[in-house]
N, CA, C and O atoms as CSV, one atom per row, in Angstrom:
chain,resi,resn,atom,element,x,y,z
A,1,UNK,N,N,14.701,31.762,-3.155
A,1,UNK,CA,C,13.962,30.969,-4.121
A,1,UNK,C,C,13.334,29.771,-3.407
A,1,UNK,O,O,13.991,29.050,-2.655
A,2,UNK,N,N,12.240,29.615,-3.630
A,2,UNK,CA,C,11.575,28.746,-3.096
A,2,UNK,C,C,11.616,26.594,-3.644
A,2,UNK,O,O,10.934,26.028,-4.499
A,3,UNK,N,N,12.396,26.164,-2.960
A,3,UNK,CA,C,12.925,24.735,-2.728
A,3,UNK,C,C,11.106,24.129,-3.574
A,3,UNK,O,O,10.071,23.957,-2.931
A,4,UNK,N,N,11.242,23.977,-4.795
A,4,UNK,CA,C,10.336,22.873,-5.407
A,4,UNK,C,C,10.101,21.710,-5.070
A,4,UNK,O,O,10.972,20.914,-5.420
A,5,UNK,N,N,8.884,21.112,-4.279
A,5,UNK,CA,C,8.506,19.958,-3.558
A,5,UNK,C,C,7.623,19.256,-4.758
A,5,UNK,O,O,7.014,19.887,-5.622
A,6,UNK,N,N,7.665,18.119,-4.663
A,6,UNK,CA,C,7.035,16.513,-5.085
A,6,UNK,C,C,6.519,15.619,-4.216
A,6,UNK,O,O,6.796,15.452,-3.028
A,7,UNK,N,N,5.758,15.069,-4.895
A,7,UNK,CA,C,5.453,13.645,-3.607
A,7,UNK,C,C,5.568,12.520,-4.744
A,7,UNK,O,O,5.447,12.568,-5.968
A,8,UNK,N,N,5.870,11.420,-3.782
A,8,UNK,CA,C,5.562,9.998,-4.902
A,8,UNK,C,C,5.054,9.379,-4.947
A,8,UNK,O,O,5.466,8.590,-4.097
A,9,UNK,N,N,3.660,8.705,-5.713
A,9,UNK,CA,C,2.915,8.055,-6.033
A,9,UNK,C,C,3.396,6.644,-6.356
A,9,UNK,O,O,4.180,6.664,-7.304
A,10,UNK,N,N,3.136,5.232,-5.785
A,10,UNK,CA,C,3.234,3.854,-6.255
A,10,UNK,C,C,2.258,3.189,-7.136
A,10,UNK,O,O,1.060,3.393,-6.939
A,11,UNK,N,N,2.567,2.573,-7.891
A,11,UNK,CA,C,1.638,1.807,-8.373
A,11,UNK,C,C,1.826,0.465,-8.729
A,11,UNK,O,O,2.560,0.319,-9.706
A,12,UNK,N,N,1.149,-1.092,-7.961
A,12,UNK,CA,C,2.180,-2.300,-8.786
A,12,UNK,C,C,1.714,-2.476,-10.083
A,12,UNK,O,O,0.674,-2.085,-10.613
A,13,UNK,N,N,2.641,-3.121,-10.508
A,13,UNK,CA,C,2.409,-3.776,-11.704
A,13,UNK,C,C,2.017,-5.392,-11.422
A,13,UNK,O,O,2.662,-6.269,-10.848
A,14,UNK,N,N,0.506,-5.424,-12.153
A,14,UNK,CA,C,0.236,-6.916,-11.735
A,14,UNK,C,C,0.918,-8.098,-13.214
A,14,UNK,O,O,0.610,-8.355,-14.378
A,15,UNK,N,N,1.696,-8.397,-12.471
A,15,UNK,CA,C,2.745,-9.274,-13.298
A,15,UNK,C,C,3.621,-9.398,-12.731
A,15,UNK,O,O,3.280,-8.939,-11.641
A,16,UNK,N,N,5.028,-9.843,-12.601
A,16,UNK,CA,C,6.200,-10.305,-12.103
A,16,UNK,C,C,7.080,-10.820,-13.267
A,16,UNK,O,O,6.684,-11.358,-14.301
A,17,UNK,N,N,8.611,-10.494,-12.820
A,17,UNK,CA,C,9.883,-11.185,-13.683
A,17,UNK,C,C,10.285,-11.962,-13.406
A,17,UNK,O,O,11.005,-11.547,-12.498
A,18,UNK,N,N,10.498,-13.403,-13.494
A,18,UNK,CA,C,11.684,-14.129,-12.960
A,18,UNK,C,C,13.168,-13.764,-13.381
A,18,UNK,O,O,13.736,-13.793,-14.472
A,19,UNK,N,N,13.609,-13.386,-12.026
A,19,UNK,CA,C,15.092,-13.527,-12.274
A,19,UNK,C,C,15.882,-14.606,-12.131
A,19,UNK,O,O,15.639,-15.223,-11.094
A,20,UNK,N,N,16.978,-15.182,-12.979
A,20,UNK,CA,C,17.633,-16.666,-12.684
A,20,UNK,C,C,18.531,-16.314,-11.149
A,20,UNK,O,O,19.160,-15.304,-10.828
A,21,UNK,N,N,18.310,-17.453,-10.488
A,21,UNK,CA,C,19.200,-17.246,-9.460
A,21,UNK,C,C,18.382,-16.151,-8.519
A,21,UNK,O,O,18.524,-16.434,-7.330
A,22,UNK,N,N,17.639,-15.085,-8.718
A,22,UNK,CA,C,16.895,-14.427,-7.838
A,22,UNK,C,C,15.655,-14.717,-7.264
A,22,UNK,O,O,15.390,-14.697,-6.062
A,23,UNK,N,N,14.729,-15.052,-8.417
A,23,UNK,CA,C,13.351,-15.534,-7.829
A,23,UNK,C,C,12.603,-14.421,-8.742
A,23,UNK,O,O,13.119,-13.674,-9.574
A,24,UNK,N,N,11.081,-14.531,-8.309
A,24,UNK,CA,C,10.440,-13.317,-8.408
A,24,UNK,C,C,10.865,-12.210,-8.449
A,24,UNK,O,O,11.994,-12.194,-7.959
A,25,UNK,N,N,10.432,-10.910,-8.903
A,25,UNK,CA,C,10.335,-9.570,-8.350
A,25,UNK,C,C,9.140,-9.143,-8.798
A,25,UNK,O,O,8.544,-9.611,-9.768
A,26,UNK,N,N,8.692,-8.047,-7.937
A,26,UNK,CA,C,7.319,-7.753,-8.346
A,26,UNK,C,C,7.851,-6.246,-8.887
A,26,UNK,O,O,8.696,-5.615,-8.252
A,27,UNK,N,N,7.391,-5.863,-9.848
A,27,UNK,CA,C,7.266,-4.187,-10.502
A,27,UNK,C,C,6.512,-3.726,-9.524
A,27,UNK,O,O,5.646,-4.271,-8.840
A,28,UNK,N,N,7.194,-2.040,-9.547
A,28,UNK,CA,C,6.301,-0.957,-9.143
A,28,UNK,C,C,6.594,-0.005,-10.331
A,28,UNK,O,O,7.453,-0.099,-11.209
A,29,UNK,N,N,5.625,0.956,-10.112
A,29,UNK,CA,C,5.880,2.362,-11.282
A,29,UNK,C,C,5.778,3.541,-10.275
A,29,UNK,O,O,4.855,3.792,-9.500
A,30,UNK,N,N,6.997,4.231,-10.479
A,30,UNK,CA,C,6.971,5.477,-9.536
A,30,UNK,C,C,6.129,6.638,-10.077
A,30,UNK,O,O,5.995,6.457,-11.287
A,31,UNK,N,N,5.621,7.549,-9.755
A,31,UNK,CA,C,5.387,8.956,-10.501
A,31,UNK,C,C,5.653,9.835,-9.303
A,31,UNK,O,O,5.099,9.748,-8.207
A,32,UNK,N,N,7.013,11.091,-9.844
A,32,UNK,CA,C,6.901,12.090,-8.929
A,32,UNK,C,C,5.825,13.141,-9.634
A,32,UNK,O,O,5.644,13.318,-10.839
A,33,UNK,N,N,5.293,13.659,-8.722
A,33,UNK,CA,C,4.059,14.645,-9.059
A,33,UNK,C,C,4.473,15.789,-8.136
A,33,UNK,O,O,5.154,15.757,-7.112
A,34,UNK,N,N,3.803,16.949,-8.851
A,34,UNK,CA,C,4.000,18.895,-8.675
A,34,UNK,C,C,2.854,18.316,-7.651
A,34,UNK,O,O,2.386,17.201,-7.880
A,35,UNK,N,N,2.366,19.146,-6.420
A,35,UNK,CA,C,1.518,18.883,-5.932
A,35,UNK,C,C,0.321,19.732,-5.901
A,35,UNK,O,O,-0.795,19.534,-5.422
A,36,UNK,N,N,0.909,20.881,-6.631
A,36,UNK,CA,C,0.575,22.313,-6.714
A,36,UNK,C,C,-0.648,22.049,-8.180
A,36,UNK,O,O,-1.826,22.404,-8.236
A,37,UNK,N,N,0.046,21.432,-9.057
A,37,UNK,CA,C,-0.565,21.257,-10.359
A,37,UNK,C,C,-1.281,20.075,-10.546
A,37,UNK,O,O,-2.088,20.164,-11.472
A,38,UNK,N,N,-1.253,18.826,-9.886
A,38,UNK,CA,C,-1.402,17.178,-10.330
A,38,UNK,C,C,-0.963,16.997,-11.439
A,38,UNK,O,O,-1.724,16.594,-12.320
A,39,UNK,N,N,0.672,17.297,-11.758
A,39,UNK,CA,C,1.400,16.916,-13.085
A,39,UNK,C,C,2.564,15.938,-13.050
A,39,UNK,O,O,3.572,16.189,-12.390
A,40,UNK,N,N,2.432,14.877,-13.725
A,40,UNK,CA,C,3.171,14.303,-13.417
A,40,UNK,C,C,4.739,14.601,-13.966
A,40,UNK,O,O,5.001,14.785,-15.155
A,41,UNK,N,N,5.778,14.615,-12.824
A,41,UNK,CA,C,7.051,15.051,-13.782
A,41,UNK,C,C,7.959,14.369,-14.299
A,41,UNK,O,O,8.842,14.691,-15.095
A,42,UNK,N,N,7.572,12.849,-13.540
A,42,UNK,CA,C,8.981,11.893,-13.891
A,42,UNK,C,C,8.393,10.687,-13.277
A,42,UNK,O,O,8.165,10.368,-12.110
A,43,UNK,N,N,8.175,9.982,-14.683
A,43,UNK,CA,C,7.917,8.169,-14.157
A,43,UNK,C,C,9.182,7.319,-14.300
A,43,UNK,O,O,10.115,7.800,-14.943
A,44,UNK,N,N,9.319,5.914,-13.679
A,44,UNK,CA,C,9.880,5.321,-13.724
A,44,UNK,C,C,9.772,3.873,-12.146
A,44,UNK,O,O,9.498,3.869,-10.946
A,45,UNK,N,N,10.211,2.833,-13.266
A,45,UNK,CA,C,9.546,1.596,-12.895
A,45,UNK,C,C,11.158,0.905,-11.888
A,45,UNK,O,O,12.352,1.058,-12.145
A,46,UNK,N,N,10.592,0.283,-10.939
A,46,UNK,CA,C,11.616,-0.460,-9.505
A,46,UNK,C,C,11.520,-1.523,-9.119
A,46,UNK,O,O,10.328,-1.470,-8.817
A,47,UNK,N,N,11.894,-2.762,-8.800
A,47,UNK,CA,C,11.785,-3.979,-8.335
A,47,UNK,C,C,11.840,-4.037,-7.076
A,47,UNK,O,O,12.471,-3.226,-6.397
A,48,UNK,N,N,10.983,-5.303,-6.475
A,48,UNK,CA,C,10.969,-5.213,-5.204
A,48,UNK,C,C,10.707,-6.901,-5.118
A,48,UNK,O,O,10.035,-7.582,-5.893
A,49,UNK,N,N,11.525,-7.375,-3.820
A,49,UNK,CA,C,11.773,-8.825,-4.027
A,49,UNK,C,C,11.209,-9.272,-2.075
A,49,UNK,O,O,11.553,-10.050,-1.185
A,50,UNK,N,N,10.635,-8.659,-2.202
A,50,UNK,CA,C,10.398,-8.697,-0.909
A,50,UNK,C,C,9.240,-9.618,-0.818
A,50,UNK,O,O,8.638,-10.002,-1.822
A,51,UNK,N,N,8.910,-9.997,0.475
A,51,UNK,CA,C,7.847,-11.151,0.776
A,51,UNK,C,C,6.540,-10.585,2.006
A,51,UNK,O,O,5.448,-11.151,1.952
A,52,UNK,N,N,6.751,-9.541,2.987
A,52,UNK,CA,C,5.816,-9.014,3.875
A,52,UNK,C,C,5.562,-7.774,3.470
A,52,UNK,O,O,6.224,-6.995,2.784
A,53,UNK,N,N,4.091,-7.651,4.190
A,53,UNK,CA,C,3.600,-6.406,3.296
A,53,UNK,C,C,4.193,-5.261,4.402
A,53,UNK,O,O,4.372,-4.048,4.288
A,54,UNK,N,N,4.395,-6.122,5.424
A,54,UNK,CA,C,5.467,-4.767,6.330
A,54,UNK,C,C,6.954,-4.214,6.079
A,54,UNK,O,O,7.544,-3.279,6.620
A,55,UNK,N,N,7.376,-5.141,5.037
A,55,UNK,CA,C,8.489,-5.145,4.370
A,55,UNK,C,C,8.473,-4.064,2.850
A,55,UNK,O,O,9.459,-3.515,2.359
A,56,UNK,N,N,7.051,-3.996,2.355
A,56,UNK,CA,C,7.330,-3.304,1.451
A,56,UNK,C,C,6.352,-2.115,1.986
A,56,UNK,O,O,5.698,-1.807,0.989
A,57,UNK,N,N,6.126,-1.673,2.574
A,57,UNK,CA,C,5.392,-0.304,3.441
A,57,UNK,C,C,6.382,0.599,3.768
A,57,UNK,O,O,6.302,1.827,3.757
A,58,UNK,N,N,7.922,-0.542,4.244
A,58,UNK,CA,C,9.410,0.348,4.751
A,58,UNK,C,C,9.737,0.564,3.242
A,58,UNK,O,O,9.803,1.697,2.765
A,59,UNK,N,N,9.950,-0.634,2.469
A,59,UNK,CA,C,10.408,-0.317,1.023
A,59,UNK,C,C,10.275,1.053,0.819
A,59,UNK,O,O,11.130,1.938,0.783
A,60,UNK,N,N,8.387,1.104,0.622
A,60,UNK,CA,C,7.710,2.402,-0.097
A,60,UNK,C,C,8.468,3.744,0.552
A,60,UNK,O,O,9.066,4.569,-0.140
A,61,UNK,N,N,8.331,3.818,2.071
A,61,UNK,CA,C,8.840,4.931,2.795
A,61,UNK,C,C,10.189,5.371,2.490
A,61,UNK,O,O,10.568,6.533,2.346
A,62,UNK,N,N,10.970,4.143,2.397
A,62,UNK,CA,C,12.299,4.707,1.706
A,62,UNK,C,C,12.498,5.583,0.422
A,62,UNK,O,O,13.203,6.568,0.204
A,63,UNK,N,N,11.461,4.737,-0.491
A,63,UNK,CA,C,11.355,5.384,-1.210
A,63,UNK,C,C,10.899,7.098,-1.221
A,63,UNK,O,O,11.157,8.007,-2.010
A,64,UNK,N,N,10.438,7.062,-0.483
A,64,UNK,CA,C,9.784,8.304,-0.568
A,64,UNK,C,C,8.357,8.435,-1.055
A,64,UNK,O,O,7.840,9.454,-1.512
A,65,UNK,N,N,7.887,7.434,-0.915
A,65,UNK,CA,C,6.171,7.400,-1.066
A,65,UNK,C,C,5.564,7.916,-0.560
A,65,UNK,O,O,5.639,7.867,0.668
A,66,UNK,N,N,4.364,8.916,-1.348
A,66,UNK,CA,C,3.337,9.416,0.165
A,66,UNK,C,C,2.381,8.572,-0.153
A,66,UNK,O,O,1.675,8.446,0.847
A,67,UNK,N,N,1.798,7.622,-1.428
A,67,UNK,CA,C,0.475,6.888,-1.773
A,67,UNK,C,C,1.002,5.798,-2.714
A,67,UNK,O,O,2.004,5.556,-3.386
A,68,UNK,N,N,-0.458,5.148,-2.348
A,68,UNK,CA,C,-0.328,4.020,-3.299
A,68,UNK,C,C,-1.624,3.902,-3.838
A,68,UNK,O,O,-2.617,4.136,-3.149
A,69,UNK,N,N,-1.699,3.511,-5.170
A,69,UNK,CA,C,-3.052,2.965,-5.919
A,69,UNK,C,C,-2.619,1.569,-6.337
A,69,UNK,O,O,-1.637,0.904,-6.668
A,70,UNK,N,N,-3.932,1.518,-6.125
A,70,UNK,CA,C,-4.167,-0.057,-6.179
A,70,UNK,C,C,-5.252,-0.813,-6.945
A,70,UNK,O,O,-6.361,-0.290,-7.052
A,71,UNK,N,N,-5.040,-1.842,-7.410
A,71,UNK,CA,C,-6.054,-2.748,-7.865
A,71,UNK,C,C,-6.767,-3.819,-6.919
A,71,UNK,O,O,-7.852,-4.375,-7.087
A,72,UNK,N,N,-6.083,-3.916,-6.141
A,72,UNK,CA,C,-6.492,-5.265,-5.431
A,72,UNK,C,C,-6.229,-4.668,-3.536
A,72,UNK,O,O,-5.555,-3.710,-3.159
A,73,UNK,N,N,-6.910,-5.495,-2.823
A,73,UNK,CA,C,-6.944,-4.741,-1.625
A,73,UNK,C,C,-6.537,-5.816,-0.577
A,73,UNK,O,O,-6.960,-6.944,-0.831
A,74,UNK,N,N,-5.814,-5.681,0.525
A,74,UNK,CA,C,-4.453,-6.162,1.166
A,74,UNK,C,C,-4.667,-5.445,2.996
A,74,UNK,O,O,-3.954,-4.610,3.554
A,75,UNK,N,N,-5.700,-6.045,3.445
A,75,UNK,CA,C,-5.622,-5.482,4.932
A,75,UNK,C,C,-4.358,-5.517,5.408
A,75,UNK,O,O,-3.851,-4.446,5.741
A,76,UNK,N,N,-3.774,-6.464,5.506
A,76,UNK,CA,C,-2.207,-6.096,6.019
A,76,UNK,C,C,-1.172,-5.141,5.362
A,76,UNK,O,O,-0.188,-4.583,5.848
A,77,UNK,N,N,-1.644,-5.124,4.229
A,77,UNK,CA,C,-0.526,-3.664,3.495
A,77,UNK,C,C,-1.200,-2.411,3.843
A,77,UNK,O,O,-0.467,-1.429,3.952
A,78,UNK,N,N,-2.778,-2.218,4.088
A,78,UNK,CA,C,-3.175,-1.278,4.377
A,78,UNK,C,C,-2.877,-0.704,5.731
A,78,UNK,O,O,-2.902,0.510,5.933
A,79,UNK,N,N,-2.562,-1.693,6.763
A,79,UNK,CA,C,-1.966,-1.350,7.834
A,79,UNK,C,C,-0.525,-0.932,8.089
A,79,UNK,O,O,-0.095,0.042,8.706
A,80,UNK,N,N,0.086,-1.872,7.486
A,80,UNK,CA,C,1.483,-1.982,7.386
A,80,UNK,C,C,1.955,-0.156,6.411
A,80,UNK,O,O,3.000,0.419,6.717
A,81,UNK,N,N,1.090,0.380,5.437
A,81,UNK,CA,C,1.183,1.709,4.949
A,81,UNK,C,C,0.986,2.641,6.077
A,81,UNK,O,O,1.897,3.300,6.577
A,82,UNK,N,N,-0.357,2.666,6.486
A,82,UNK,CA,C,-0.878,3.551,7.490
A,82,UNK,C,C,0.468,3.667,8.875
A,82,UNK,O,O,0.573,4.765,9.421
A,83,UNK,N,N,1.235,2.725,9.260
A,83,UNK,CA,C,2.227,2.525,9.900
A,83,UNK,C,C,3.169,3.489,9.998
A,83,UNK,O,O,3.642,3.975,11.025
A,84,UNK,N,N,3.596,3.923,8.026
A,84,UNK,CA,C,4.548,4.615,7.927
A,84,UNK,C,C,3.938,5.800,7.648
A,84,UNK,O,O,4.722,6.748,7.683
A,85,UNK,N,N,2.560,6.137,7.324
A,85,UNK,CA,C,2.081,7.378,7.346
A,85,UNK,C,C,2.329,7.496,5.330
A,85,UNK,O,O,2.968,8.349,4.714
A,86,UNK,N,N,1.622,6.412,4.830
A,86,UNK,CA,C,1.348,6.564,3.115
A,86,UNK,C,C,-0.083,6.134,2.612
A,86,UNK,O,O,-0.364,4.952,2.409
A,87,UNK,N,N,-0.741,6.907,2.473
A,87,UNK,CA,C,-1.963,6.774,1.851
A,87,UNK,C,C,-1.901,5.533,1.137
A,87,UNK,O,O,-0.825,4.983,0.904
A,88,UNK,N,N,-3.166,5.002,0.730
A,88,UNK,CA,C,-3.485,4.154,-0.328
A,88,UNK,C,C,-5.201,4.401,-0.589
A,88,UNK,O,O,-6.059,5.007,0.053
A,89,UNK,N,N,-5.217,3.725,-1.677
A,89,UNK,CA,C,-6.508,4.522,-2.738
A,89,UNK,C,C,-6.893,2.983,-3.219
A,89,UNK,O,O,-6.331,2.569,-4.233
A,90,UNK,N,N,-7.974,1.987,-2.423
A,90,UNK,CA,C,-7.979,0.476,-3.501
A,90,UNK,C,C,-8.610,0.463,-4.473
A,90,UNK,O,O,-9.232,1.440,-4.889
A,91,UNK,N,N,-8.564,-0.767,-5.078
A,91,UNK,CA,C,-9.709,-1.403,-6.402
A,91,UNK,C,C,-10.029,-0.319,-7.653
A,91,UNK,O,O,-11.119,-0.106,-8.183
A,92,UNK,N,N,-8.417,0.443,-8.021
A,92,UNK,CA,C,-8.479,1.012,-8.849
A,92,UNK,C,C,-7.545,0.651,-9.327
A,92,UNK,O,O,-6.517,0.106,-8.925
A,93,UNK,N,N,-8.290,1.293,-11.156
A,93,UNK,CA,C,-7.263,0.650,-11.876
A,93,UNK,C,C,-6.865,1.754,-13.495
A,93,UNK,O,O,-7.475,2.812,-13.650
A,94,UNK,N,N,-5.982,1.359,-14.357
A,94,UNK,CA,C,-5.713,2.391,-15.283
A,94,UNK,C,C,-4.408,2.857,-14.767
A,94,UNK,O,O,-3.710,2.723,-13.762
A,95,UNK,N,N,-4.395,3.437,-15.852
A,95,UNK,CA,C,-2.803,3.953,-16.424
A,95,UNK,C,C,-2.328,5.280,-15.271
A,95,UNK,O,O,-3.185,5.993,-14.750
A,96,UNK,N,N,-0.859,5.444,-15.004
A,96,UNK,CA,C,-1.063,6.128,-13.986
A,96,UNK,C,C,-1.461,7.405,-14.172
A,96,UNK,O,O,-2.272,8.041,-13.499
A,97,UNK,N,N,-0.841,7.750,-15.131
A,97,UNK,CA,C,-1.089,9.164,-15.115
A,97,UNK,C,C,-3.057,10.009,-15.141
A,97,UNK,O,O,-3.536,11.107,-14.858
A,98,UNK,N,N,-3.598,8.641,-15.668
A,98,UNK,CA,C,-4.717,8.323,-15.107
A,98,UNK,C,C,-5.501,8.547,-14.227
A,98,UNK,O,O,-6.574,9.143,-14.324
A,99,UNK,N,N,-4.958,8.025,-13.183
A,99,UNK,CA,C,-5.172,7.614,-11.290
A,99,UNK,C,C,-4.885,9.215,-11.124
A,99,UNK,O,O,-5.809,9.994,-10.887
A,100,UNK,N,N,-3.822,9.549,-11.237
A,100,UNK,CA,C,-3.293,10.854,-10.878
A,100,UNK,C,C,-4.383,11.891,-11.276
A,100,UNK,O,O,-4.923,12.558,-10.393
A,101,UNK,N,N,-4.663,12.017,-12.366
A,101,UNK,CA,C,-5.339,12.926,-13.199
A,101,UNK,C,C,-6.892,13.064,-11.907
A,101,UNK,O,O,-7.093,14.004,-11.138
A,102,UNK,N,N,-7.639,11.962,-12.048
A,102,UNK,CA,C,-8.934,11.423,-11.193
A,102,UNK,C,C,-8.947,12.129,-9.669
A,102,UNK,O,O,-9.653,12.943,-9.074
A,103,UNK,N,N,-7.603,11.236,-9.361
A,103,UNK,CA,C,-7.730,11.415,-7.679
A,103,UNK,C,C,-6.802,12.477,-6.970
A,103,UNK,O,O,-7.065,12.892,-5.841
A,104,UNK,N,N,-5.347,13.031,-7.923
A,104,UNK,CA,C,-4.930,13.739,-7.333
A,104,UNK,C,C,-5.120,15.034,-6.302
A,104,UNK,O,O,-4.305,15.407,-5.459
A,105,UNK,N,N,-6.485,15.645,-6.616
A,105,UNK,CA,C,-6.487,16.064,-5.519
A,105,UNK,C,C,-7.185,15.948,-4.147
A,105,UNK,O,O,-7.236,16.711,-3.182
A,106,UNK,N,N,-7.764,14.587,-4.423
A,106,UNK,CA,C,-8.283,14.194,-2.787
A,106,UNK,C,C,-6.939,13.806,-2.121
A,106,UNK,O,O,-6.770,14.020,-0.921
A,107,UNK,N,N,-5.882,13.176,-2.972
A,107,UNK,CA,C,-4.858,12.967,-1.936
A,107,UNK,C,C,-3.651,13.616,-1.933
A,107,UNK,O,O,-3.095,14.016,-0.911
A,108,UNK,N,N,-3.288,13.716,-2.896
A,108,UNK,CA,C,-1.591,14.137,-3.370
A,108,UNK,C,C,-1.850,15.671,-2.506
A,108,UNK,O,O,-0.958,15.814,-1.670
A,109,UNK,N,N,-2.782,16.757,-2.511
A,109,UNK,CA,C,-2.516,18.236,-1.895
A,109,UNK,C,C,-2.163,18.060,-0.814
A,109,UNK,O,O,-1.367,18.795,-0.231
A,110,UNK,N,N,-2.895,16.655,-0.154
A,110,UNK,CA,C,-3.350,16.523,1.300
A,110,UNK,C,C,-1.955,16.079,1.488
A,110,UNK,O,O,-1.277,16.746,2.268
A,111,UNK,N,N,-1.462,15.156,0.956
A,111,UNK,CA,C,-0.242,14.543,1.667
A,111,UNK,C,C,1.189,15.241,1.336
A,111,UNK,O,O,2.299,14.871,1.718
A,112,UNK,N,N,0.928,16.109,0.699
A,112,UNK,CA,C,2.098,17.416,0.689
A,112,UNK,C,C,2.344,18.166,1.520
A,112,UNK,O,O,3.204,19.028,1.339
């Protein structure tokens, strides 16, 4: 039987929480996606308290990121991604399943 693969898509959330005693965190929204279909199978949102964009490029990789969409554009995160080998897509914006729907297959086939 053939082992069912995903990739994971980032997306921030432009806003932030204060936590007492923590500080900031910035939201992300995960989506694992079929790569086969561009369907999304499972969202869900992660904190990240981090301060370098080389810091959250390792974040993403841990995560298991292959991309990121974006609203706003970040030469040093774009490097700091390309580093770990995760796409990014800028100055876009909308809901994810959205982004996914649009662009999934210029990137998500590719990075499967």
């Amino acid at each position: 039987m053939k082992e069912k693969t995903t990739t994971n898509i980032a997306v921030p959330y432009y806003g932030n929480v204060i936590r007492p005693g923590q500080g900031f965190e910035n939201i992300y929204i995960f989506a694992s996606i079929c790569p086969e279909t561009g369907k999304i199978e499972r969202t869900w949102l992660e904190s990240w308290t981090g301060r370098s964009a080389s810091d959250l490029a390792i974040w993403l990789a841990y995560k298991n990121v292959t991309g990121v969409f974006s609203d706003g554009y970040s030469l040093a995160l774009e490097k700091a991604l390309f580093g770990v080998d995760i796409w990014s897509h800028w100055e876009v914006s909308g809901e994810i399943h959205e982004l996914v729907e649009k662009y999934w297959h210029e990137h998500i086939t590719t990075a499967a």
